[in-house]
Structure formats: C-alpha cells, structure tokens
N, C-alpha and C positions, 0 to 999 in steps of 0.2 A: 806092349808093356805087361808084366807079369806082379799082376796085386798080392802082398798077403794081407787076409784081411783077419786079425785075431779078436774084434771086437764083434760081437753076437748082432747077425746085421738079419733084416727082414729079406726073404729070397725075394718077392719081386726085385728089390732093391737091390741084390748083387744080381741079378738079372740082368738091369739097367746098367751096372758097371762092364758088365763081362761084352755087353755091347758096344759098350763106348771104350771100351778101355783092353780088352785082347780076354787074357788068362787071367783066372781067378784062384787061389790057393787059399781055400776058409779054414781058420784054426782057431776057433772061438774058444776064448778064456774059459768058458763056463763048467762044460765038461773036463776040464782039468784040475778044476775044483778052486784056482787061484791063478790070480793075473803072473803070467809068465814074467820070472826076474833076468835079469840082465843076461845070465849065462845062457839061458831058456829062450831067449827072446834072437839072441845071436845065431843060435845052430840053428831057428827056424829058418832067418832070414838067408844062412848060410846053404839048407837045404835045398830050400825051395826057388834060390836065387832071385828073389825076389827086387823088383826095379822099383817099388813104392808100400807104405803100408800103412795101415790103419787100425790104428788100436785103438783102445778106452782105457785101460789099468794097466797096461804093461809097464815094464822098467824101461822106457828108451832114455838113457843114460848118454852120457860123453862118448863112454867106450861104443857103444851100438851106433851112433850115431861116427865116431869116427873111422869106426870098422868098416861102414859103408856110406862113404861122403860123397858117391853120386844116387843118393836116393832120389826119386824125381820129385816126390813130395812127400810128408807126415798125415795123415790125417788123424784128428783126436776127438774120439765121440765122447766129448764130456765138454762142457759149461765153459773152460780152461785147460788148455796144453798144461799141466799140473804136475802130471807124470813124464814130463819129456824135458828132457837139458833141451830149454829154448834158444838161450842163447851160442851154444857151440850147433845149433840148425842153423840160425843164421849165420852166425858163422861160416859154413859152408854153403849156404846159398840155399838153402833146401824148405821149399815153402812147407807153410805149417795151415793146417785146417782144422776148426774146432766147431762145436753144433753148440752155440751158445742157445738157452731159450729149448732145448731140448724134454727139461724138467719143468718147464713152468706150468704146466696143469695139474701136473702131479699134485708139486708142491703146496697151489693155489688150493687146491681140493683139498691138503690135509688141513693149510692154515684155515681154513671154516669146519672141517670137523674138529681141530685141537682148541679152538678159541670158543666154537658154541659147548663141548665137552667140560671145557671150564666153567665158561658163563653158566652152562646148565646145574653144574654140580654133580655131572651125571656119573663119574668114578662112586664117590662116595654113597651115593645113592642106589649103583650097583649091588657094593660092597654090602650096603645096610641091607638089601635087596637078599643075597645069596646070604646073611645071617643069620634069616630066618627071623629077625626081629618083628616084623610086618603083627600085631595085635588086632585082635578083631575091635573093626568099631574105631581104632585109632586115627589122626589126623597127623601124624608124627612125618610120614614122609612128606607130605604137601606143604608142613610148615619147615621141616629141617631142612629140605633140599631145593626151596623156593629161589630160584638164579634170575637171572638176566637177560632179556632179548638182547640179537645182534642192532637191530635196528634203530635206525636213528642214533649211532653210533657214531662220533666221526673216531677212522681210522688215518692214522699218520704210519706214511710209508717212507722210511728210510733206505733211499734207492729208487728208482724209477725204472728200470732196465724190465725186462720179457717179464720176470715173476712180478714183482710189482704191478706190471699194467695190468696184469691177467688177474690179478685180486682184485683192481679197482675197476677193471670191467664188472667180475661176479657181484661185487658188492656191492653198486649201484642200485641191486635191484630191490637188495632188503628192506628198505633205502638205507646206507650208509653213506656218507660223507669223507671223503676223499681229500686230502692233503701229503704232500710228499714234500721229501727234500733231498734234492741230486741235481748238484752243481753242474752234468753233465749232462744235461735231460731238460726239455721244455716240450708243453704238451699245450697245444691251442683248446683243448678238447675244455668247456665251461665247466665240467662238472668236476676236473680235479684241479686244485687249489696248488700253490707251488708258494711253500713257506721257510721260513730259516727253522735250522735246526732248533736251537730252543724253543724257537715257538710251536714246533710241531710235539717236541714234548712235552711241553705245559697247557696244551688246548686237545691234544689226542685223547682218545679215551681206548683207545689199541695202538700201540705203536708196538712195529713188526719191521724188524731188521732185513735188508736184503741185499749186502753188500759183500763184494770179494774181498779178500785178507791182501794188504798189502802195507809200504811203510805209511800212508797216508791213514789207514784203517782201521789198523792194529790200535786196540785198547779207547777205538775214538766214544764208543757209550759207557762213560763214565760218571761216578757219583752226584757230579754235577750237574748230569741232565737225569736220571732218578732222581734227585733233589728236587727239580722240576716239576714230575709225575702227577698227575693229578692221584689223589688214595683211593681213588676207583678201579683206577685203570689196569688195563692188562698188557705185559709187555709180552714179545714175543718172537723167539728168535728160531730160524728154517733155516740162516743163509751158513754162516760161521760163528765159532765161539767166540774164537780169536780178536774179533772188533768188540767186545763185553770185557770192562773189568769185570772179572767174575765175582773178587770181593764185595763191591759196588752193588752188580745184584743180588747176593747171597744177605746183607745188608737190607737191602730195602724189602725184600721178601717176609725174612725172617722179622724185621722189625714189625712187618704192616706198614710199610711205607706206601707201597700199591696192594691192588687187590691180588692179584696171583700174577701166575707166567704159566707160557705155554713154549717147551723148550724141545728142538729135535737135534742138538748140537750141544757138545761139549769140552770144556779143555781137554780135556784127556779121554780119550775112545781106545781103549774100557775106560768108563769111569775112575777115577782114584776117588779119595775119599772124602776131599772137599766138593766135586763133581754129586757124589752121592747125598753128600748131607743136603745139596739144595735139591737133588731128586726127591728124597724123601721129606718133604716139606708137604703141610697138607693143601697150600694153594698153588701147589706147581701141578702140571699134568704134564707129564714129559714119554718123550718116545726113543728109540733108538735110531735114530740118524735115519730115518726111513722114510721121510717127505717126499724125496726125486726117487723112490725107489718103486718103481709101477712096471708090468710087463712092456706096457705103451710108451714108453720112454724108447726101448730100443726100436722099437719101430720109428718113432719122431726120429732119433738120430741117424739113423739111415738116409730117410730121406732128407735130411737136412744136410748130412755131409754131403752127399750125391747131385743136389741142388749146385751147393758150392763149387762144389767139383765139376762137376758139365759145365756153370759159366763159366768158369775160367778158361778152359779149354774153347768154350767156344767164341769169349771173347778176344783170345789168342791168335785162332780159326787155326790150334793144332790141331790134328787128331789125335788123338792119345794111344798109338800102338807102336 
C-alpha cells in the first residue's frame, strides 16, 4: 500500500507506518505555507497514486473523495474529521481515522496559565509594570493588582471527554474541586462529582467549556445559565464559540455579572467587531485560538493515528501492503 501522508508526522512515527504499511509519500502541509485545497489536494493524490491518506487541514471534499472511491482508508490528525465530506466516505465505504485527545495537554496547560493570568491580574499589572508608574516607597502594585488563588476553587467542567479529564487530573493537586457535566461520561474516580448542568453553573466558581459544535451544542451556554453564575466566578471557553450565546456573555461581562473570562475562541476568526468589543474588556484575557497549538501535538497525533491504525490491521490480521 502506497500512503500519502500531507499532515506533519514525527519520523519515528512514519517509520512505523512504512513498516507496517509498504510506501510512504510525506507532503506536509506546513512547508507549503497552507493546508492544500481541493484542487491541490487531488493532483497529489493523482501523482503519487496514492492507496490511502492522512491529513490534518486539507480540503478532502465530495470531489476528492469521489475522485478516488477505493481509498483503503482517511486518516485525520485533528480532534474531529472536520475537514473531510464524512459522510460521502461512508458513503463509499472508506474508513475514517481521527486522533481525538491529541490536544489535550496542550490545552490543559494554557486553561491554568489563562485562568491563574486572570485570577492573578497579571496583564494589567504587566502593563502598569512597562508604564513605568512603579514610585518609590509605593504599595500601589500590591494593593491594585492583589487576585486570587486557584485553590480551593471548585471547577465545573462542561464536557468530560480527554481535555476535561486532563484538567481534572492537574487540578486536583492545587487542591481544586471537580464537578462536570457530560451525559455521555461517567467517572467512578471520588474525587470528581458528576452534576446537572445548572447546578454546575450555579456552585462553580470556574466553569470551562469543552464541547464539540453540533445541532445539540450550538448556542447551549445561554443567558440562562450566566444568570446562574456565581459574581465571582470565572467562565472560560478552549473548546468552540459556537456553543456561547455570545450576546449572553458579552452581557454578563460587561455588566459585572461574573468576574472575568478567559477566552481562546471566537465567533468570527478574525475577530469582527462584536468578537472585539468583548476582547477588549478589562476582565477578559483572551488569546488567539492557540490552546491545541504546541509543537507536541504533532508528535501525540502521530502516534495516536498509528496506534489506531496497526489495531485495526492487526485486529483484521491484514497486513497492510
């Protein structure tokens, strides 16, 4: 079998394929400066005739996919097949692979630097810092920028899935307090709590979004559960916008209904200009969509497609050439 493989993979890792799997053809996205579109994507597969492939950002579309409808399988090193016509793959039969849990460190790591950066106050305190305001003999910073430990915190995690658990692993230890709520998820584990949604937004004192965009998801944290919020608390969104009424939060922020947010996602990427007015708020600390975005990601996805990929195969007991 002859792989292309256009998603930026760790060489041990295609190492491992080219053993299990024949010919390897690596066309990584990266150095081409953008995920190869539909037309780009087709003359590769066309070239290098390729029997299976594995991307991350490419366009695998209708067309690509019916251009070549004995593909033997899709692999997709992202979270969710997102960029792939799913359903015309099944369609023809053509199994799909995705490295779910690929990001969850990443992300876990920025959600305790974006929530203690908040809690700290430590932007503004920067800012006041490079001002040069700092007077001799003053007590201005110790008393202006005086925040909040994580600890003893309870966090409510909306979602239970890889990132979830990996933040309620970390934050066990500060000690923080753990509750979630994921109708699809049950955890024997004592020390995280499994509550309904309102009540995880009326007793959280962080509630941190961590759900996929779908018709069940879309627009589901609405004013109704802000309304809930305790006026301490800090909300915090890694996963998607898209499950945020945005007015709802733009709303409780600007009011002081909670104390801030910590936001790495937005309606609109670029920003438009309602996206901006809650950036520019002085209790939000927000980032550019960069949570899952770590060198070590593409190495977790690697081996994680490759994982997936050799069971199957050896649960099969094909060999794959």
């Amino acid at each position: 079998m002859k792989l292309l493989i256009t998603a930026p993979y760790h060489e041990k890792a295609l190492n491992e394929l080219r053993n299990a799997f024949g010919e390897i053809v690596y066309k990584p996205w990266k150095p081409h400066g953008r995920a190869y579109n539909e037309t780009e994507l087709l003359d590769l597969l066309k070239e290098h005739g390729a029997d299976a492939l594995i991307t991350e950002h490419d366009e695998v579309s209708e067309k690509v996919i019916e251009s070549f409808p004995n593909l033997r399988f899709i692999g997709v090193c992202r979270g969710t097949p997102s960029n792939v016509a799913v359903a015309k793959a099944k369609e023809q039969n053509i199994p799909l692979f995705h490295t779910p849990g690929r990001n969850a460190q990443a992300v876990a790591e920025l959600f305790l630097a974006g929530v203690i950066t908040l809690l700290r106050k430590v932007v503004p305190a920067v800012a006041w810092l490079q001002g040069e305001e700092w007077e001799k003999g003053a007590h201005t910073s110790y008393l202006q920028f005086k925040g909040n430990e994580m600890a003893n915190k309870t966090i409510g995690l909306v979602g239970f899935g890889d990132i979830g658990r990996k933040i309620a692993g970390m934050t066990t230890a500060f000690p923080c307090h753990i509750q979630y709520y994921d109708p699809y998820v049950s955890t024997d584990n004592p020390l995280y709590k499994s509550v309904s949604l309102e009540t995880l937004f009326e007793t959280s004192d962080i509630v941190s979004i961590h759900l996929p965009v779908n018709d069940e998801t879309t627009g589901m944290i609405d004013k109704r559960l802000f309304d809930k919020m305790k006026k301490d608390a800090v909300f915090v969104n890694t996963a998607r916008a898209a499950v945020v009424d945005r007015e709802a939060l733009l709303e409780a922020l600007e009011n002081r209904h909670i104390l801030g947010a910590y936001l790495d996602v937005f309606d609109h990427e670029p920003p438009d200009e309602t996206d901006y007015r809650i950036i520019h708020l002085p209790n939000v600390f927000a980032t550019p969509h960069i949570a899952g975005a770590t060198h070590e990601v593409e190495d977790h996805h690697s081996f994680i497609m490759n994982a997936r990929l050799l069971e199957t195969f050896q649960k099969t007991k094909t060999k794959a050439v």
